[in-house]
Backbone as numpy.savetxt, mean C-alpha at the origin, in Angstrom:
# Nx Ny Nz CAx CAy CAz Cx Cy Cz
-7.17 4.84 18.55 -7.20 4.22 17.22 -7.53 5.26 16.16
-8.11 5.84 16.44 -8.91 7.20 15.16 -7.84 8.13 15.12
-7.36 8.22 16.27 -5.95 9.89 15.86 -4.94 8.74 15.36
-4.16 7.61 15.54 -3.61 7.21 14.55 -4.01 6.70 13.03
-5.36 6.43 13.25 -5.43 6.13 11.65 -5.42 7.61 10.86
-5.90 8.67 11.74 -5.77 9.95 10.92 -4.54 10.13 10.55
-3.78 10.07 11.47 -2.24 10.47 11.37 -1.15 9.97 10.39
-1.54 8.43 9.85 -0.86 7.65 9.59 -1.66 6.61 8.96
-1.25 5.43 8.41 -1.51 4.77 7.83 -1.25 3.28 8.89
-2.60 2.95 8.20 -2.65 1.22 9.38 -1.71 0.33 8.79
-1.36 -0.73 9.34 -0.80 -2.26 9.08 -1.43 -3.01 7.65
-2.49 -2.55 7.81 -3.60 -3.30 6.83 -2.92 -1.99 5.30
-3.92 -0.89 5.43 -3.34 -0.21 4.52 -2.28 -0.03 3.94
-1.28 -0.11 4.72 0.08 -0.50 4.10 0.27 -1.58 3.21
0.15 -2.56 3.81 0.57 -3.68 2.90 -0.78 -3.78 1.76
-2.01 -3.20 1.72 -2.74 -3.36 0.66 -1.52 -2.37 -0.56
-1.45 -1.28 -0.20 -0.62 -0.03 -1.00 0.78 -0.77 -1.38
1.54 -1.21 -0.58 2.71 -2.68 -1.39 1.90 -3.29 -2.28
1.42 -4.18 -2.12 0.87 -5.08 -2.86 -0.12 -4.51 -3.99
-0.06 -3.36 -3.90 -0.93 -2.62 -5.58 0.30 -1.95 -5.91
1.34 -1.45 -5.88 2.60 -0.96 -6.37 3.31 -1.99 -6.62
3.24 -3.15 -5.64 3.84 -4.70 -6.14 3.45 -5.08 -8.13
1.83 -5.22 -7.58 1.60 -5.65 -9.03 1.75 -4.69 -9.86
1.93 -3.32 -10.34 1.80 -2.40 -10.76 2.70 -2.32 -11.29
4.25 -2.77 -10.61 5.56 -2.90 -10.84 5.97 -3.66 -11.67
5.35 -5.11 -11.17 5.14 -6.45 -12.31 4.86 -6.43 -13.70
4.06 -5.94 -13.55 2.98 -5.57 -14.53 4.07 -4.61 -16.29
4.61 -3.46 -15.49 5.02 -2.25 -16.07 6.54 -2.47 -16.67
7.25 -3.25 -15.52 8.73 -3.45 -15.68 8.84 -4.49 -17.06
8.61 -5.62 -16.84 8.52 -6.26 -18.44 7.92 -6.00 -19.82
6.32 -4.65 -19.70 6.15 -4.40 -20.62 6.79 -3.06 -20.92
């Protein structure tokens, strides 16, 4: 578990990092 989270990015982290570029996107594109 520790040499892949070093290596790479978890399940969890991922989709937190979508979902803040999600809203970020939202956010930016209409204004």
């Amino acid at each position: 578990m520790k040499r892949s989270m070093q290596k790479g990015f978890t399940l969890i982290e991922l989709m937190i990092v979508v979902a803040i570029i999600g809203i970020l996107a939202a956010v930016a594109l209409p204004a």
